[in-house]
N, C-alpha and C positions, 0 to 999 in steps of 0.2 A: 841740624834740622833733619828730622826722620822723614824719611818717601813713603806713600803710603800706597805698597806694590800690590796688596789687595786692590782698589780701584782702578791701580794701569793695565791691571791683566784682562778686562774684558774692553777697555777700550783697544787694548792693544789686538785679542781678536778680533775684533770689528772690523778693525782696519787691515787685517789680513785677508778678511774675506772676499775683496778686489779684487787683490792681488793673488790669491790662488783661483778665482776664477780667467784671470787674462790666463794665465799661465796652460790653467786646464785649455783656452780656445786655444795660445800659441800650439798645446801638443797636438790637438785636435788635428789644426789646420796643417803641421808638420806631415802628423801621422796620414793626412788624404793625398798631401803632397808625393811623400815617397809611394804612396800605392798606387799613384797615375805614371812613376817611375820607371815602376816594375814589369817585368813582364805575363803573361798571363800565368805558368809557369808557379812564380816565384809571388804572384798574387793569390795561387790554390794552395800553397804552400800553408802562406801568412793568415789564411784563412782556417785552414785546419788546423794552424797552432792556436789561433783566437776559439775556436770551438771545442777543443782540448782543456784548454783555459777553464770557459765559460762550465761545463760539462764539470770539470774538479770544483769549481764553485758551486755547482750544484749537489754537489753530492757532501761539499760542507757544509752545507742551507742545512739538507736534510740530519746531516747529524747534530746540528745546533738544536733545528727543531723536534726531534727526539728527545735531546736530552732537554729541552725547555717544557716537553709534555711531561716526561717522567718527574721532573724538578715541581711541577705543580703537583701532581699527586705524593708526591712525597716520597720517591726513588729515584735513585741514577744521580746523575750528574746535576748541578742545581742551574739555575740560569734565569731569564726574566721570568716575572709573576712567579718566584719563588717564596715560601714562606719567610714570613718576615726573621728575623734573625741568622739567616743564611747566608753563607758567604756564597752570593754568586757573584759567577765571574763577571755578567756583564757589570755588575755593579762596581766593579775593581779599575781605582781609576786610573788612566796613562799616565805618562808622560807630560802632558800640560794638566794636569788635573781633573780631565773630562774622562767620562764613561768609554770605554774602547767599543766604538761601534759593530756593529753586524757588515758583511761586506757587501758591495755595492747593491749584490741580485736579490739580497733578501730584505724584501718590501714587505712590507703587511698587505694582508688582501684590503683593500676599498672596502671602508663599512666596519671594519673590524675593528675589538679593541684593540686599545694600543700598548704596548707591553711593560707588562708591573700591573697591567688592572686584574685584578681577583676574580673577571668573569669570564675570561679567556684567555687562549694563547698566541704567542707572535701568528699561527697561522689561522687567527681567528676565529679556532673550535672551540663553542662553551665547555667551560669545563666545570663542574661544579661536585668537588671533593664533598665525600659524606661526612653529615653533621654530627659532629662526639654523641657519642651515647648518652642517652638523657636529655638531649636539647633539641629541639625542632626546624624546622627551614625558618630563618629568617628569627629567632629568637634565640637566647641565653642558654644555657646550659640550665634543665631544669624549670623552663617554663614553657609553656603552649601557646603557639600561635594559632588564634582562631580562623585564621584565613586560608591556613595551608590547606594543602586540595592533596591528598595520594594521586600518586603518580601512578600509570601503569606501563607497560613496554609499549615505547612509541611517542609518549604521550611528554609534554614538558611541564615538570613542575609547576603548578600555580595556575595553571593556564587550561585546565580540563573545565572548569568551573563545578557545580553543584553535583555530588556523585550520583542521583539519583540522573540526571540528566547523561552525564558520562555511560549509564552503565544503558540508556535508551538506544537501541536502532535504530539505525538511518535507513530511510525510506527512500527507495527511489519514485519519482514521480509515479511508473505505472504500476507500481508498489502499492502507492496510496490510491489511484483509483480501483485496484481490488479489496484493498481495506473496502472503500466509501461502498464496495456493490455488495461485497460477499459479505459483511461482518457488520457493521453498523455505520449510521453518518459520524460526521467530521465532530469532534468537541473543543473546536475553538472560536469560538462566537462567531462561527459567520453563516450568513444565510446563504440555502442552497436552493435552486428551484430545476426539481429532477423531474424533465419531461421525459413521456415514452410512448411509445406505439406497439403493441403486438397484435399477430395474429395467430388463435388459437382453435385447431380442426379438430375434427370427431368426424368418426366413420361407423355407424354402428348396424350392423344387421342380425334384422331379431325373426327365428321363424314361427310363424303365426299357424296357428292348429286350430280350426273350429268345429268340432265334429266328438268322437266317440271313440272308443276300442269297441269291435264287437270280437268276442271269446280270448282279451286279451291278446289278440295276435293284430286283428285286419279292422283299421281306423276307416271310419265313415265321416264323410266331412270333407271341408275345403284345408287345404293347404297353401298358405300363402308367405312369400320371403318378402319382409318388410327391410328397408332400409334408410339410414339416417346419413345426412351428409350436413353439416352445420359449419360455418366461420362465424366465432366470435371477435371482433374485433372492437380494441380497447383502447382510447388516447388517456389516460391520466396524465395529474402534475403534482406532484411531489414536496410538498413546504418544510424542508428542516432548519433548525435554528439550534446553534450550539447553548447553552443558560450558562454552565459554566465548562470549567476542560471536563467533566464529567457529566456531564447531564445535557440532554439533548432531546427534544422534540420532534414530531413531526406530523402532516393532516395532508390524507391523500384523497383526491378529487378525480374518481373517474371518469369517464362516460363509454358508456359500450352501442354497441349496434351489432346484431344479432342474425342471420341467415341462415335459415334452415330447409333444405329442400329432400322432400318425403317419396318416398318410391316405393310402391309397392304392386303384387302381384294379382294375377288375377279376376282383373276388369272383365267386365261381363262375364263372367263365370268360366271364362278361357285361363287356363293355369298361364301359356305361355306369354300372355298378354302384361303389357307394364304398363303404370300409370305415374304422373309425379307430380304434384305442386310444389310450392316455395311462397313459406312466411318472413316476413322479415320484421325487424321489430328495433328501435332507438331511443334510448333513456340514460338519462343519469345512473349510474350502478351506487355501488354499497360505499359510502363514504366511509374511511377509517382513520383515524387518527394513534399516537402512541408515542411514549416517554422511553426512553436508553438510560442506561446508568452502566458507566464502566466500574467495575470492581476492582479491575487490576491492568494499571500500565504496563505494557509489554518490556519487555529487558531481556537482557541476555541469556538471562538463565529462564524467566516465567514468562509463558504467553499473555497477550491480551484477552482479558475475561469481561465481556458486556450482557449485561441484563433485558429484557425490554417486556413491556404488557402493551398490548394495542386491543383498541376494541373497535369494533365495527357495527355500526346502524343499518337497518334496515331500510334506507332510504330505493335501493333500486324496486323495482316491479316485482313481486310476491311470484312466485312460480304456481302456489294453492290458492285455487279457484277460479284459473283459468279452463276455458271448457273446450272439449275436441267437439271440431262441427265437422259437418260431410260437405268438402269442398269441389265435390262433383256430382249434381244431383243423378246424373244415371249412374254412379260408380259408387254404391257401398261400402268397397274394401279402402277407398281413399278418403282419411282422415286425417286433419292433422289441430294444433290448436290453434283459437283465433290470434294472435300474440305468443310473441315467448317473452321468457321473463329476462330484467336484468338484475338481479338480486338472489340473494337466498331467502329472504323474509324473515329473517332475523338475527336477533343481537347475539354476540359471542366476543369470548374475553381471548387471549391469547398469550401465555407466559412461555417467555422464550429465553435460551442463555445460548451465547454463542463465543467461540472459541478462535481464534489467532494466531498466529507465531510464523517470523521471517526470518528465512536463511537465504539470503540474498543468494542466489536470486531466485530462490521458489519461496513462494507462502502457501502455509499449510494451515486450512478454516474448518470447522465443523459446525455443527449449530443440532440444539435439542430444541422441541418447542410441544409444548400441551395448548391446546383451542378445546374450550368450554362452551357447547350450543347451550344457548340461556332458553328454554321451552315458551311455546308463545301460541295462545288460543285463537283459530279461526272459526271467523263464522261458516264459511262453506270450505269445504278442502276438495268437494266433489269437480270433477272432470268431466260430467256427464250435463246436459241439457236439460236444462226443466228440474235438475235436481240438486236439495242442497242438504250438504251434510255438516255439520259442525262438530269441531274438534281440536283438540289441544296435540300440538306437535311436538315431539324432541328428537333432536337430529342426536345421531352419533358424534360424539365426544373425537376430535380427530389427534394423535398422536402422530407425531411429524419427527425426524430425522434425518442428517443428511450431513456430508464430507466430500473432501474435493483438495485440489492441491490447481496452485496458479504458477505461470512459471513468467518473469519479468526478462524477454529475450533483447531488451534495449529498454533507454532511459523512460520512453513515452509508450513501449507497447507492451504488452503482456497477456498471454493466453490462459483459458481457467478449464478444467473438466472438474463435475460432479458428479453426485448423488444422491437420490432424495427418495425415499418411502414415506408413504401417508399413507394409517392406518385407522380406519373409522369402522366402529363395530354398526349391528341394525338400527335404525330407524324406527320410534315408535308412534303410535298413534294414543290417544285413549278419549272414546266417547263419552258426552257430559254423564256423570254421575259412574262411568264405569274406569275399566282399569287398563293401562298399557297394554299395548296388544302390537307387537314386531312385524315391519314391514316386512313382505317375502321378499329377497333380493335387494335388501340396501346396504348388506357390508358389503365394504371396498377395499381393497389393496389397491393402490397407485404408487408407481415406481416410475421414476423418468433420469433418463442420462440428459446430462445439459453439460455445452461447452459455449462457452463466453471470447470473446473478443474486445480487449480493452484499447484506446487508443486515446492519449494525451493530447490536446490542439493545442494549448497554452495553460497557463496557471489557473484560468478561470472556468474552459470547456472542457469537458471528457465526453468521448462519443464511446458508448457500451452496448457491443453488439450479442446477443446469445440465440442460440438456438437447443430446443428441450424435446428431445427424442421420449415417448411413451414406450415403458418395457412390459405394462400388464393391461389386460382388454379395460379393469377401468380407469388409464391416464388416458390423457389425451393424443391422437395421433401425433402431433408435434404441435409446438409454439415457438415462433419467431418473433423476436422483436429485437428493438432497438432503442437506447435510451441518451439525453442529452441531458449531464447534471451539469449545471453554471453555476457558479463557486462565486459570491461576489466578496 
């Protein structure tokens, strides 16, 4: 009768595994015994021979695991997770027929694979050997896998997702609030409601001559310094709406209130003498509404390029045919008008392209834009009392410009400086039945520095603070405001 020693041999380890575990407590308990024997001495001893020990086992760990890394890429010595057909050594079986294990200290890291898998090594570093030539990640020699993603440095296999996405910029928060201010609103469908306040000063003093040359040298007449001091102040609210990631709307609802207080010289026909009133005046201003369309998503290599046309209503107060009355019956040189206006009194189109690009952590904006005055006929354009003139208007055509760099000095804050010239040729008139005729003094140059102030609250509020320094007599002295866009 034949034994069948195939089956007693793992019963028979089974049953050893008792038995060399008492064995291992009886040395344990031996080995703590004799070291309560000892004296301290011959305890620092035993100590430094056990960390002697331990130290040579580490430094066989280390050469195991070398040559288990070189074994997987296909040099050195061969060993676990080696290519199939290999004679490695761990595979070389003892003395009872089992694999001759690694020594006590060499554990796998927690989490790791475990050794012979194909996607790492005993010390749990992916390893992932290049694919033969001609064959892809994850398929045959000779076929294409539609899922593979290019890899770049840094980045893992498979896991970048869509390359158009991979090659986008990450934004930090206060990143994106000078996107949403300097360059256009947000295009991913969410409603924005950007409220704001400014205040915007003029200082203007104009010298008034009523009189004569006589022989070209010696002026006969009054001499009088007229001056202006006006705040415009502005609440609008802002309605954008993303339609799709490129297209974007938005309808702006102001309202202004207006002060203007007038000074001039003069009174009673005493040069040194001053006088002054103050108009004031509150209305809905110029309603504008206008569409964005980005042309080109920002990337590594190209900036963001966005589109936009806005036009504007002449919903606020017509500035023509308001009339200057004398608001001090004994003082003739003091005029000023009944009302001021909140509007320009007419429609105009506005095609604008603006420009993008982040290098974390400055972003770099510029913006072109053409504003088209649409001409519009009044019945009286006169300023004068008791008289009325009628006439067909066209403003200057304004050509706008402007650049600037933000720098993002933390997650939620970021500082902006610009630059903006606005350039508008004359002003025409032209009488019913005749022909354009150019206002004296209506072309403008306005140039203004402006620096901004951005501040992140949460995902939904951003507080935008600026202030807009006037560099030529026709900007404005300055504008301060302050904006609140809420992101829902």
């Amino acid at each position: 009768m034949m034994t069948n020693t195939t089956s007693r041999r793992p019963r028979a380890r089974l049953a050893a595994i008792p038995a060399a575990a008492m064995l291992y407590a009886l040395s344990q308990g031996a080995g703590a015994q004799a070291l309560n024997n000892q004296s301290l001495e011959e305890r620092l001893n035993t100590l430094m021979r056990v960390v002697d020990e331990q130290q040579r086992q580490i430094q066989s760990l280390e050469r195991q695991v070398t040559n288990l890394e070189m074994a997987q890429r296909g040099r050195g010595a061969p060993g676990y997770g080696a290519p199939a057909g290999s004679e490695a050594v761990a595979e070389q079986p003892g003395a009872d027929g089992l694999p001759v294990p690694l020594p006590p200290l060499a554990q796998v890291t927690p989490g790791a694979p475990a050794p012979g898998n194909a996607t790492g090594t005993a010390t749990g570093v992916p390893v992932n050997p290049p694919a033969p030539e001609g064959a892809s990640a994850g398929g045959s020699p000779g076929t294409t896998n539609p899922n593979a993603q290019a890899s770049g440095p840094g980045l893992p296999q498979g896991a970048v997702g869509q390359t158009q996405k991979a090659a986008e910029p990450v934004r930090t928060q206060a990143e994106e609030a000078v996107v949403q201010r300097e360059h256009a609103p947000l295009f991913d469908h969410k409603l924005t409601l950007d409220w704001g306040i400014s205040d915007t000063y003029y200082d203007r003093r104009q010298l008034q001559l009523s009189g004569f040359l006589a022989l070209d040298a010696i002026f006969l007449g009054n001499i009088n310094l007229g001056q202006t001091k006006s705040h415009q102040i502005m609440a609008d609210l802002d309605t954008r709406y993303g339609l799709t990631d490129r297209i974007s709307v938005d309808v702006d609802v102001p309202y202004v209130y207006r002060h203007s207080q007038f000074i001039v010289g003069g009174a009673g026909g005493a040069a040194n003498t001053l006088s002054d009133a103050s108009v004031n005046s509150n209305a809905i201003g110029d309603v504008n509404f206008g569409i964005y369309y980005q042309f080109l998503k920002e990337t590594n290599n190209i900036p963001d390029v966005v589109g936009s046309l806005r036009v504007k209503a002449p919903t606020g107060t017509s500035p023509f045919g308001l009339k200057v009355v004398q608001l001090d019956p004994d003082n003739t040189n003091l005029v000023a008008p009944s009302k001021l206006p909140t509007g320009t009194g007419f429609w105009n189109v506005t095609a604008g392209l603006s420009v993008l690009k982040t290098y974390d952590p400055v972003v770099l904006f510029g913006s072109l834009s053409y504003t088209y005055n649409i001409a519009r006929s009044f019945d009286d354009i006169s300023s004068v009392v008791g008289q009325t003139q009628p006439a067909t208007v066209k403003l200057g055509d304004i050509f706008q410009l402007g650049a600037g760099v933000a720098l993002a000095f933390s997650d939620k804050d970021s500082a902006s400086i610009s630059y903006t010239l606005a350039l508008q040729p004359s002003s025409k008139t032209k009488a019913p039945g005749g022909d354009y005729v150019k206002v004296p003094g209506s072309e403008t140059t306005a140039a203004v520095m402006n620096f901004g102030l951005n501040h992140v609250v949460n995902r939904h509020l951003t507080i935008n603070g600026s202030v807009s320094i006037g560099m030529t007599p026709d900007a404005p002295n300055y504008v301060i405001g302050v904006r609140f866009p809420y992101t829902f």
